[in-house]
C-alpha positions in Angstrom: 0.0 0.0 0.0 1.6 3.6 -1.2 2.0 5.8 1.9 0.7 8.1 0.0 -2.5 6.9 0.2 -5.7 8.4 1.5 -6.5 4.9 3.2 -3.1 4.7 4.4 -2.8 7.9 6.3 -6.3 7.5 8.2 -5.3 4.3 9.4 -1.5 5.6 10.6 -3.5 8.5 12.3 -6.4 6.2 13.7 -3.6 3.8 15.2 -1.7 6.8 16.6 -4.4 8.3 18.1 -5.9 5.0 19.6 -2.1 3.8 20.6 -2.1 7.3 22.8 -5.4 7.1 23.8 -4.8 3.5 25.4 -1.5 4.4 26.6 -2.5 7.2 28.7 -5.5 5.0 30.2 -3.2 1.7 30.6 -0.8 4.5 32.9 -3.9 5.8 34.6 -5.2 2.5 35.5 -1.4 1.4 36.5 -1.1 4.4 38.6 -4.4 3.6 40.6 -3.8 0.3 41.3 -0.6 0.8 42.7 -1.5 3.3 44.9 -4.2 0.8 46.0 -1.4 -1.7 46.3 1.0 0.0 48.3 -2.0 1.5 50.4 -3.4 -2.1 51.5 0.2 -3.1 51.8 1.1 -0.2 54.3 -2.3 -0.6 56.0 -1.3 -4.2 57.1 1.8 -3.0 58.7 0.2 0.0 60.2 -2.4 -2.5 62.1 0.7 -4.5 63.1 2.4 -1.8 64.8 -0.6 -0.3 66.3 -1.4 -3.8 67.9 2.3 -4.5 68.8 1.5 -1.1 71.0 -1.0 -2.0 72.7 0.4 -5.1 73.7 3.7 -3.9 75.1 0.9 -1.9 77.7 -0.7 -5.0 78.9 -3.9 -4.5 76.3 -5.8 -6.9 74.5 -4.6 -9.3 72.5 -5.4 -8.7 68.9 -3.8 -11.2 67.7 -6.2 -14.0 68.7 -9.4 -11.9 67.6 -11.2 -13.0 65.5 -11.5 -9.7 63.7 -8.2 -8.0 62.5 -6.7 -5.5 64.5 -7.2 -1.6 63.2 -5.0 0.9 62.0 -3.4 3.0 64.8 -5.0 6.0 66.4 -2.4 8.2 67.7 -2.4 8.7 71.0 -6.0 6.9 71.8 -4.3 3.9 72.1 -2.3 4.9 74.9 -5.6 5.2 76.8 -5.4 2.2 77.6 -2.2 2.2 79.5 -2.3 0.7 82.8 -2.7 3.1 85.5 0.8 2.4 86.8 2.7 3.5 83.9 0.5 6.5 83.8 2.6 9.5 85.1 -0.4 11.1 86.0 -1.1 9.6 89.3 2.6 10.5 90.1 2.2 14.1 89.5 1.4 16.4 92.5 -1.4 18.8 91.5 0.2 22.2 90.9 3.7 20.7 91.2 6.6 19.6 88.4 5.8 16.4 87.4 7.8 13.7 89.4 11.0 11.6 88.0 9.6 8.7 85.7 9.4 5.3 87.5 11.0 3.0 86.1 8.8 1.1 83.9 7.7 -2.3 84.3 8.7 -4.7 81.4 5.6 -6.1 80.0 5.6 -9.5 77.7 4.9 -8.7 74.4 2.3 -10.5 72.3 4.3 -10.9 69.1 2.1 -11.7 65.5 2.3 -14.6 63.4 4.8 -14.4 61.2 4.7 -17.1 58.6 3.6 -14.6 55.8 7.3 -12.6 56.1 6.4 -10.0 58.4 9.2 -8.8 60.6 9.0 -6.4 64.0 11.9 -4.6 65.7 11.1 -2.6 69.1 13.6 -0.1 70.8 13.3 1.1 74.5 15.2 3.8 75.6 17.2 3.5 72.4 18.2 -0.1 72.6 16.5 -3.0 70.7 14.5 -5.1 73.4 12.7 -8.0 70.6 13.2 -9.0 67.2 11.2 -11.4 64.9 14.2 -12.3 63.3 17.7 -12.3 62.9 18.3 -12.9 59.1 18.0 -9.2 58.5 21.0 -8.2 60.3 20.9 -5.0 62.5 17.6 -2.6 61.8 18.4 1.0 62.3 16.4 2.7 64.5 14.2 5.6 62.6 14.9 9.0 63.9 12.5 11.4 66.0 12.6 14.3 65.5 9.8 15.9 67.3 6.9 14.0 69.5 5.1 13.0 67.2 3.5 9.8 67.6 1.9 9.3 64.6 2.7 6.0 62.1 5.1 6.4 59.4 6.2 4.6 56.4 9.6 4.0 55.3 11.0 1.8 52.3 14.4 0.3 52.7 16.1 -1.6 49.9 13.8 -4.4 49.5 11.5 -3.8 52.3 8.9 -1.9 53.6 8.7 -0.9 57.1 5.9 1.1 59.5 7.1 2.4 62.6 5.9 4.9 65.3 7.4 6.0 68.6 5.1 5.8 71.5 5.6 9.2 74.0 7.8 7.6 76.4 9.9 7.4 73.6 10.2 3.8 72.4 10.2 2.6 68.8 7.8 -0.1 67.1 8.9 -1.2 64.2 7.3 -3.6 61.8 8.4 -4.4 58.0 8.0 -7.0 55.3 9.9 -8.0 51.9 8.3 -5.5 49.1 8.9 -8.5 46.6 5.0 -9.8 46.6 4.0 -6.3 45.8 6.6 -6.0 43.5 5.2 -9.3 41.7 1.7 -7.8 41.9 2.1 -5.2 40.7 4.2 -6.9 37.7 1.5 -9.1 37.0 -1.3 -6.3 37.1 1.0 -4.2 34.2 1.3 -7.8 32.3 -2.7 -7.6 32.5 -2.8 -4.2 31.1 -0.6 -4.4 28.6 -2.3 -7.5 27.2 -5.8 -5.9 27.3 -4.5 -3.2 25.8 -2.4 -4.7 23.0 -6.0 -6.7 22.5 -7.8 -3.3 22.7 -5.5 -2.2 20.1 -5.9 -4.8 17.6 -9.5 -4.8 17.8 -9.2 -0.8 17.0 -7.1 -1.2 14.6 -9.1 -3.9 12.7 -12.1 -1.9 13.2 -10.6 0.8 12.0 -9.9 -0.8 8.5 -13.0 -1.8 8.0 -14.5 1.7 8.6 -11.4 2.9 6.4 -12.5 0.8 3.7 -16.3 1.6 4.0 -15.3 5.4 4.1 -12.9 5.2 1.1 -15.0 2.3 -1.1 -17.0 5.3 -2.8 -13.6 7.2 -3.6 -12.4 4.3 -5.2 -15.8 3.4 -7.3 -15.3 6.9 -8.4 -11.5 6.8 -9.6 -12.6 3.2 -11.2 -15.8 4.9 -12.7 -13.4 7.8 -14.4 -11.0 5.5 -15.2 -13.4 3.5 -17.1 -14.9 7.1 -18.7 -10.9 8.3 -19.8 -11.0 4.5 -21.8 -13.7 5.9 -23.4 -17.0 4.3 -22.1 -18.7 7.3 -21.6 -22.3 5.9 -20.9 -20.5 4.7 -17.1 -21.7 7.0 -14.6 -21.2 6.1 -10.4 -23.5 4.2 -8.6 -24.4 6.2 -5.4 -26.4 5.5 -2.2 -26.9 7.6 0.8 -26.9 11.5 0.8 -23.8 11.8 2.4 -20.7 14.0 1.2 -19.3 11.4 -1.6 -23.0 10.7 -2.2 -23.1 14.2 -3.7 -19.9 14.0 -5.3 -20.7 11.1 -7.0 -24.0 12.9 -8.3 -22.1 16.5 -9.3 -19.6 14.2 -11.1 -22.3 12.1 -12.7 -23.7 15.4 -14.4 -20.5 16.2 -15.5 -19.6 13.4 -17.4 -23.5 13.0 -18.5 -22.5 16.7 -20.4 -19.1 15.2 -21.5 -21.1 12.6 -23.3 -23.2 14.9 -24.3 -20.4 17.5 -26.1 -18.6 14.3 -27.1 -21.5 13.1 -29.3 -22.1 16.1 -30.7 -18.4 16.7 -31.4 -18.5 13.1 -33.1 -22.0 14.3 -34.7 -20.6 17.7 -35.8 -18.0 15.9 -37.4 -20.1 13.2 -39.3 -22.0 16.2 -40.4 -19.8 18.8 -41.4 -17.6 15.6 -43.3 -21.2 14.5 -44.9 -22.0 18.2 -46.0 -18.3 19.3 -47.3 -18.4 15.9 -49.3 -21.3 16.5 -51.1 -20.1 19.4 -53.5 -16.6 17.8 -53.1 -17.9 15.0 -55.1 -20.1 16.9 -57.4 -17.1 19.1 -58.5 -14.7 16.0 -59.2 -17.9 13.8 -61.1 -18.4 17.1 -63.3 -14.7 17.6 -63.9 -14.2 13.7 -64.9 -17.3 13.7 -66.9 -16.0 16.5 -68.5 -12.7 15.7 -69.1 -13.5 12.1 -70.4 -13.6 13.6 -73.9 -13.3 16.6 -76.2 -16.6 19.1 -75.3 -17.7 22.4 -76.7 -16.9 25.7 -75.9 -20.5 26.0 -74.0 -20.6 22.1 -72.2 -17.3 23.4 -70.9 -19.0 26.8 -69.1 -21.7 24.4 -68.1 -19.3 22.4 -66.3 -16.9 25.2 -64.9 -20.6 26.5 -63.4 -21.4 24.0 -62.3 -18.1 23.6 -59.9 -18.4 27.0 -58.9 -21.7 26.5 -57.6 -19.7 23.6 -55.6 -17.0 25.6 -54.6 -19.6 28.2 -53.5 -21.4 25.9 -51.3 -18.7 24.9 -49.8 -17.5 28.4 -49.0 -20.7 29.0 -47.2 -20.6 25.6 -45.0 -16.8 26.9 -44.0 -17.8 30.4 -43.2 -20.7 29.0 -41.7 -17.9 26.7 -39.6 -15.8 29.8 -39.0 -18.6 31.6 -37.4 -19.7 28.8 -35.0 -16.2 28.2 -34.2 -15.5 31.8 -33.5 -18.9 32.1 -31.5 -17.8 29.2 -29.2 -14.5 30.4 -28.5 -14.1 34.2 -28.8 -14.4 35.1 -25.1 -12.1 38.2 -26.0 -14.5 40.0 -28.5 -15.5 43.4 -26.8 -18.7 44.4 -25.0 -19.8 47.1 -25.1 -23.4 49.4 -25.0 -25.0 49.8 -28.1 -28.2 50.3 -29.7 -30.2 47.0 -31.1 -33.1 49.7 -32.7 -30.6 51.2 -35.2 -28.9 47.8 -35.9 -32.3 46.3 -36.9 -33.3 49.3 -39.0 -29.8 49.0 -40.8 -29.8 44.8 -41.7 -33.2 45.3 -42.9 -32.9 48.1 -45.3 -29.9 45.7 -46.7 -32.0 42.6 -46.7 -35.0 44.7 -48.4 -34.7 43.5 -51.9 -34.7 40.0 -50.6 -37.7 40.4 -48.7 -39.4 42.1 -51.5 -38.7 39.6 -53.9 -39.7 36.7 -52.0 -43.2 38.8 -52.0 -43.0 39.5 -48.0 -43.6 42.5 -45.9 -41.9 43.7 -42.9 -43.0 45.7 -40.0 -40.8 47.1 -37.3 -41.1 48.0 -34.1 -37.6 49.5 -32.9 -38.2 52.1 -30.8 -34.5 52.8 -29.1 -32.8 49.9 -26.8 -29.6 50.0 -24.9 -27.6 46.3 -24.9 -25.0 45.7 -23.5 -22.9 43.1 -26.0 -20.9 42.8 -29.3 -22.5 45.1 -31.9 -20.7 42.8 -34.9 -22.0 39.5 -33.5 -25.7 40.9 -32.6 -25.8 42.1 -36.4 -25.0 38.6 -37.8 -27.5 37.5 -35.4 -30.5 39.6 -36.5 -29.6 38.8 -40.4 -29.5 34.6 -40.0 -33.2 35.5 -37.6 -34.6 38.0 -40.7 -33.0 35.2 -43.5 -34.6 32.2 -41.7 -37.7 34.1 -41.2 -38.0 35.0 -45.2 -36.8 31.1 -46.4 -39.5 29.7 -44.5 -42.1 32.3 -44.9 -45.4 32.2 -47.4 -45.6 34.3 -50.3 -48.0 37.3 -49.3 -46.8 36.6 -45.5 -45.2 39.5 -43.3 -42.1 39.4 -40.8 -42.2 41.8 -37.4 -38.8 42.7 -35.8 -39.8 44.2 -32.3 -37.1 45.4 -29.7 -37.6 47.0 -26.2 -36.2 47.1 -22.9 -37.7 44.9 -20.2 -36.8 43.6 -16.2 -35.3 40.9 -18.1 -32.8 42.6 -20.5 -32.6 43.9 -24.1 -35.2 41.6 -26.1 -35.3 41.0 -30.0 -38.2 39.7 -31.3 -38.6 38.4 -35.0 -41.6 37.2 -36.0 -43.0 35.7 -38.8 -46.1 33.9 -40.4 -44.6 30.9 -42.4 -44.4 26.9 -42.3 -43.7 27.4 -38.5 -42.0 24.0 -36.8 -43.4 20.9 -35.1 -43.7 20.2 -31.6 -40.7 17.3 -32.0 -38.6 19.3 -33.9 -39.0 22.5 -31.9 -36.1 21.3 -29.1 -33.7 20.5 -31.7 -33.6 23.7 -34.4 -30.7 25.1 -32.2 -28.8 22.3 -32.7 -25.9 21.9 -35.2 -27.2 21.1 -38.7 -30.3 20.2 -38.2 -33.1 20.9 -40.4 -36.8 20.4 -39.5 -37.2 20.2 -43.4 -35.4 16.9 -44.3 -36.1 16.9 -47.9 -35.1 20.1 -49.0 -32.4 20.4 -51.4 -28.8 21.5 -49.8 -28.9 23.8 -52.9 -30.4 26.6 -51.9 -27.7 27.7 -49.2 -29.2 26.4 -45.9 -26.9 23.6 -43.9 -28.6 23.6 -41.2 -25.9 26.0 -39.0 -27.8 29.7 -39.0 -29.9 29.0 -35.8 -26.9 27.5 -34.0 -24.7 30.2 -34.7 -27.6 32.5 -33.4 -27.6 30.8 -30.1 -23.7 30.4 -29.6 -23.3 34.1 -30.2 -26.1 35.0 -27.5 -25.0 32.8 -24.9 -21.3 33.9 -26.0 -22.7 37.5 -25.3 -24.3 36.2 -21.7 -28.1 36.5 -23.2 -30.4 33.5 -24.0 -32.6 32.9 -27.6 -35.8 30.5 -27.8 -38.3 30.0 -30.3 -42.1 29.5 -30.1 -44.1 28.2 -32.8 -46.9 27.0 -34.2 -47.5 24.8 -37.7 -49.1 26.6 -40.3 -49.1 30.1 -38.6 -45.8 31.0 -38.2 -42.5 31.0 -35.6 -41.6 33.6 -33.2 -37.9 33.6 -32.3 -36.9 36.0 -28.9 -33.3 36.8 -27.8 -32.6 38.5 -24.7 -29.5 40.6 -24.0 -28.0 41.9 -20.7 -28.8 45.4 -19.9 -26.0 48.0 -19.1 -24.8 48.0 -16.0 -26.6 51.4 -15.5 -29.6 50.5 -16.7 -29.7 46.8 -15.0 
């Protein structure tokens, strides 16, 4: 697997993250029961000393109790002293106290021992009892003050409570720290292992949900993969409205209008070859047919007219080309403000005679309009509109070019009372030559490109053209511009 990788990096950051996450909590829980540990440990010797205490002053034995003896009080314990070591009863009331008797040794009650417990006691400084002898000499802890509170001490190996009682004498009890060592060894052994388990289980969880998350990503790269080897009819299967879900469907649309451009690229194509080869072939037939033997001086202008009404057709499909061409990729042309009233008055005084002769009338409506655009491209648009609206008018019929300024922008309106266009064809006529009119002869000039050029220039110009129409009353075509930024 790359390191790169998307799937590669969640799953180094997911195992980071849970490895920290686990060790922190493994410490935690390490920490704790240590304490606990060391706490029940030191307890155990506390009660030991505390009953050791009691015993050197003739108490009770704890020892053969049934319960465990407690943890030490302080100086409560001492209350039960027997009277005679009590100085109290020595001391005359208002006078210094009197000189300590000397105290009475008492037999100590000395614990079980078979579990490694040890005990050292000092009186007066000197050690009086020891549980053992193995441990060499004890040292005696040092007092500093009067305080007769226990206290906890670790030395080498062992861990020792001790308290001095207030006549000054020492209790000492200690034990070997190895079992808590060994406890406490085992207990990290147990965490480690739950968490080493804790940490597979993560980390195999965390694939899976890796490898959920990054499935979509990878139908998608297999998807476009699939589209670059040219199957453009693959699109991503999606489920769930969830981020990639709506990926998936925004890159969907776009290949769905990549198909679409690329068939009619590959339809433009077929066309453009099918229309070019048309007078192609009807030049070189008439050239052959000529040339295949001696003809006279008129069969040969026949024949050279006839290939100049080839070569013309052809002209007019490539400057038909040129136009669309420039219309879908001249995003530098200048916009500007202009007038569309005095544009329309001007391409239909030139297109006069044409009208006239096809026995048409025209009525305009231009009173002025401000659009914001290219001047040169909106003229070319408003000739193809009044040139389509005279081919496929009736004799006697009239055109109406209309402008005026709306909410909406700049509209041109050309409207005329001919053949007007089916319902089926209607969606198509802006589409690269196509012809509603499938029969009609190619001679006559129209390939099938005027309307498309219309629409590239209007949409090149950021306006938008449609087309209403009804058969056997007439087609009304509607191009809105953008309005001056003044004006908008």
């Amino acid at each position: 697997m790359s390191s790169h990788s998307i799937r590669w990096r969640l799953q180094g950051w997911l195992g980071l993250l849970l490895l920290i996450l686990l060790t922190g909590f493994g410490l935690s829980i390490y920490h704790l029961e240590k304490n606990s540990r060391i706490h029940a440990f030191d307890a155990a010797l506390e009660s030991r000393v505390s009953a050791i205490s009691i015993s050197m002053r003739g108490g009770k034995d704890h020892f053969n109790d049934n319960e465990p003896p407690g943890r030490f009080h302080g100086d409560r314990d001492f209350d039960r002293i027997p009277p005679e070591f009590d100085d109290r009863e020595f001391r005359p009331r208002g006078g210094p106290p009197p000189e300590e008797p000397e105290m009475q040794e008492q037999e100590i009650n000395l614990p079980d021992e078979s579990d490694g417990t040890y005990h050292q006691v000092w009186r007066h400084g000197r050690p009086q009892n020891s549980a053992t002898s193995m441990l060499g000499k004890i040292p005696m802890p040092v007092r500093n003050t009067r305080d007769t509170t226990l206290k906890v001490r670790s030395r080498g190996a062992f861990r020792e409570a001790w308290h001095f009682t207030e006549r000054g004498d020492c209790v000492l009890v200690g034990r070997s720290s190895e079992s808590l060592a060994i406890a406490l060894q085992r207990s990290a052994i147990l965490i480690f292992c739950a968490g080493a388990a804790i940490f597979i289980l993560g980390i195999a969880g965390g694939t899976w949900l890796t490898q959920q998350a990054i499935k979509p990503i990878d139908d998608i790269s297999e998807a476009a993969r699939r589209i670059s080897a040219g199957n453009l009819t693959e699109r991503i299967q999606t489920e769930g409205d969830h981020e990639l879900g709506r990926l998936a469907m925004i890159l969907n649309s776009t290949f769905a209008r990549l198909e679409e451009a690329f068939n009619r690229q590959k339809q433009f194509t077929a066309d453009a070859s099918h229309e070019l080869r048309t007078p192609i072939t009807m030049m070189i037939t008439e050239a052959q047919a000529t040339l295949a033997q001696d003809r006279s001086p008129h069969e040969y202008r026949e024949a050279l007219v006839g290939c100049l009404e080839a070569a013309q057709q052809m002209r007019g499909i490539t400057q038909a080309l040129l136009q669309l061409a420039r219309a879908d990729n001249d995003d530098t042309a200048s916009h500007e403000s202009f007038d569309m009233a005095s544009c329309i008055e001007e391409i239909a005084s030139v297109l006069a005679p044409r009208i006239t002769a096809a026995e048409l009338s025209i009525v305009l409506d231009t009173p002025p309009t401000t659009a914001m655009g290219n001047i040169g491209r909106f003229s070319l648009v408003v000739s193809n509109l009044l040139e389509n609206a005279v081919h496929y008018n009736k004799p006697g019929g009239t055109i109406q070019v209309s402008c005026r300024n709306t909410d909406n922008g700049a509209e041109l309106v050309v409207k005329d009372t001919g053949l007007g266009i089916s319902a089926e064809d209607l969606p198509h006529i802006f589409e690269r030559f196509y012809r509603a009119d499938k029969a009609r002869s190619r001679s006559n000039g129209r390939f099938g490109l005027g309307l498309a050029i219309c629409d590239g220039i209007v949409r090149a110009d950021g306006g938008t053209i449609s087309a209403e129409s009804e058969l056997g009353v007439g087609t009304t075509f509607t191009a809105t511009y953008p309005l001056p930024e003044q004006e908008a």
